[in-house]
Backbone as numpy.savetxt, mean C-alpha at the origin, in Angstrom:
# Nx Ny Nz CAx CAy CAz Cx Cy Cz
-12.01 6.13 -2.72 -11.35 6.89 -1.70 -12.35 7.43 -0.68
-13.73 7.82 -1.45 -14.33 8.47 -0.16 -14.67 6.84 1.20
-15.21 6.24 0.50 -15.32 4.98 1.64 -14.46 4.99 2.43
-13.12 4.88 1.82 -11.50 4.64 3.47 -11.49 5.74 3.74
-11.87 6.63 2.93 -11.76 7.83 4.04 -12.94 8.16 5.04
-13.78 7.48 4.84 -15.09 7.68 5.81 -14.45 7.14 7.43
-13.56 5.44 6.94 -13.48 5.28 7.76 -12.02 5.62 8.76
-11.39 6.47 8.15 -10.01 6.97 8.73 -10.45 8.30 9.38
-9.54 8.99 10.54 -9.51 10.35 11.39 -8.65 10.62 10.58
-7.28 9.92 9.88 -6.62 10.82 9.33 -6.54 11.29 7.66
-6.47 12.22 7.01 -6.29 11.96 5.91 -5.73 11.34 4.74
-6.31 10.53 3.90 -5.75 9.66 2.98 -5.36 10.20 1.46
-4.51 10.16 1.30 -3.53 10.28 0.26 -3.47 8.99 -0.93
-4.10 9.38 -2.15 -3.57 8.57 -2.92 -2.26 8.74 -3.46
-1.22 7.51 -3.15 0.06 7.72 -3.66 0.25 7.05 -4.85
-0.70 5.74 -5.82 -0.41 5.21 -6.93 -1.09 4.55 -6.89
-1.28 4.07 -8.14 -2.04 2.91 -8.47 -1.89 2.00 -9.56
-2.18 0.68 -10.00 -1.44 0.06 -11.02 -2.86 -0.99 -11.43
-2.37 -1.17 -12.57 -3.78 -2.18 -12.89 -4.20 -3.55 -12.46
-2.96 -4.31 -12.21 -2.69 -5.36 -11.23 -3.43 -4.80 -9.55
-4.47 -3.90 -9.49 -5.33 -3.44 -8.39 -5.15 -4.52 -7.18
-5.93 -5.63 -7.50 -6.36 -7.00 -7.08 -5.73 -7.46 -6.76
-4.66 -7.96 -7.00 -3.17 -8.62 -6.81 -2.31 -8.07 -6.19
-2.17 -6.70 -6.45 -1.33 -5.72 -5.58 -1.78 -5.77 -3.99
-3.13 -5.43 -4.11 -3.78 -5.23 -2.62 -3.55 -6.50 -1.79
-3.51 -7.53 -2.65 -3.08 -8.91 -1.99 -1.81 -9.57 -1.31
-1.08 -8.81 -2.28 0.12 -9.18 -1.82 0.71 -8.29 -0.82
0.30 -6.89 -0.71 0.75 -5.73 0.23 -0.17 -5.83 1.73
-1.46 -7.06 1.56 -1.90 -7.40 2.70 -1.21 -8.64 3.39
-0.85 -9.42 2.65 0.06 -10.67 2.73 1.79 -10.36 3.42
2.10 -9.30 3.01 3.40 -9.09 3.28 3.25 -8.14 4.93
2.10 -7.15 4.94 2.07 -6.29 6.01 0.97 -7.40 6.83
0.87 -8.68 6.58 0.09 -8.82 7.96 0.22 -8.95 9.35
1.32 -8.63 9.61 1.93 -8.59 11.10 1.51 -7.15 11.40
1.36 -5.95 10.38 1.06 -4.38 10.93 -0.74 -4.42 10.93
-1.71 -5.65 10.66 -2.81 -5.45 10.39 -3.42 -4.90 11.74
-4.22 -3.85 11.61 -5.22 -3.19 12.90 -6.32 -3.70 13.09
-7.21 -3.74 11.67 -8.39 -4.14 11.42 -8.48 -4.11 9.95
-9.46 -5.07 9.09 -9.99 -4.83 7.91 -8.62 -4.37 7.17
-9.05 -3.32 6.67 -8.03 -2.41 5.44 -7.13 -1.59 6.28
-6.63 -1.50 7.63 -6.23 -0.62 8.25 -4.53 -1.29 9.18
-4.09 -0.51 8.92 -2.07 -0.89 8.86 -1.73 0.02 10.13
-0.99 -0.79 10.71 -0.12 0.20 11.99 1.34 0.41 11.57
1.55 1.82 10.72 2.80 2.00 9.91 3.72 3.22 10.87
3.29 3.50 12.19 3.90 3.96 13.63 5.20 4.27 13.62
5.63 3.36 13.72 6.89 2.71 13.72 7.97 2.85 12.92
7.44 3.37 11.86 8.20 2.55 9.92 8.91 3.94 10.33
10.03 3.96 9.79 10.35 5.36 9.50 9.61 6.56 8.57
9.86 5.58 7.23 9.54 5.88 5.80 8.59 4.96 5.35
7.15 4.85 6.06 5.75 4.11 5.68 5.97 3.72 3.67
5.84 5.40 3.35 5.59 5.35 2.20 6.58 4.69 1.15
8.04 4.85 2.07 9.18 3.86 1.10 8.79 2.56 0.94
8.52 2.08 2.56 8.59 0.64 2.64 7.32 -0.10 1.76
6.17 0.55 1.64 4.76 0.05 1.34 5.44 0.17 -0.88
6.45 1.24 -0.73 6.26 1.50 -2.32 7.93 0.48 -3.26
8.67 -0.12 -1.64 9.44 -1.00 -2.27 8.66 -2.81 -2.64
7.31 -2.79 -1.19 6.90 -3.86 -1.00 5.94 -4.46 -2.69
5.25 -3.12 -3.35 4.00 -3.08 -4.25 5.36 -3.12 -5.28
6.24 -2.51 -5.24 7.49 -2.71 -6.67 8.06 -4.05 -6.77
8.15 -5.16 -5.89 8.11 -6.21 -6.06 7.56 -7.15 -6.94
6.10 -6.48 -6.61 4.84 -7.36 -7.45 5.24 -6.51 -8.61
5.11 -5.61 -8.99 4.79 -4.83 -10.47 6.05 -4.90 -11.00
6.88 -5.24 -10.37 7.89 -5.70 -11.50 7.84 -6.85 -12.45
6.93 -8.07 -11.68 6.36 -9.05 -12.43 6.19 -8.78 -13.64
4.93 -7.67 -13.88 4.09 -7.22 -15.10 4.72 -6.66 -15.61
6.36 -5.97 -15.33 6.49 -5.29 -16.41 6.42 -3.64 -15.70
5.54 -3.31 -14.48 5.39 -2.29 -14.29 6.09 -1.53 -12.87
6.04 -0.20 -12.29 6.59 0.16 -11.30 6.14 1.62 -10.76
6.23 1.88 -10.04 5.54 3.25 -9.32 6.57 4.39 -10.04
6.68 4.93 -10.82 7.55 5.72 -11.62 7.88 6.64 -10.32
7.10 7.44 -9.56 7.54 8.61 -8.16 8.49 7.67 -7.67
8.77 6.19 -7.70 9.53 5.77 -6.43 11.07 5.26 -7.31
11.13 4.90 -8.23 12.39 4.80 -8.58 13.50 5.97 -8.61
């Protein structure tokens, strides 16, 4: 966290995390690459509910494994 936050003005919030790390980050870059800014950085402006949409997109994948963001159900 301190690294993305070095490189963000705004503050970053961890909202979850799952052990599928690697795979998750892949597929939530794969699905948002039309919002890509730069590198690790998302233009979520727009979204109404950033945090819904990013936590229906990562419940997709972790349903695979078996798993799910327990805050979002």
């Amino acid at each position: 966290m301190k690294s993305l936050q070095t490189g963000s003005a705004s503050l970053l919030v961890l909202r979850w995390r799952a052990r599928e790390g690697f795979l998750l980050e892949r597929h939530l870059h794969d699905r948002f690459t039309q919002r890509r800014i730069n590198g690790e950085w998302f233009d979520f402006r727009r979204v109404a509910d950033p945090v819904q949409e990013i936590a229906e997109a990562a419940d997709e994948l972790l349903r695979q494994f078996g798993e799910s963001n327990p805050d979002h159900e």
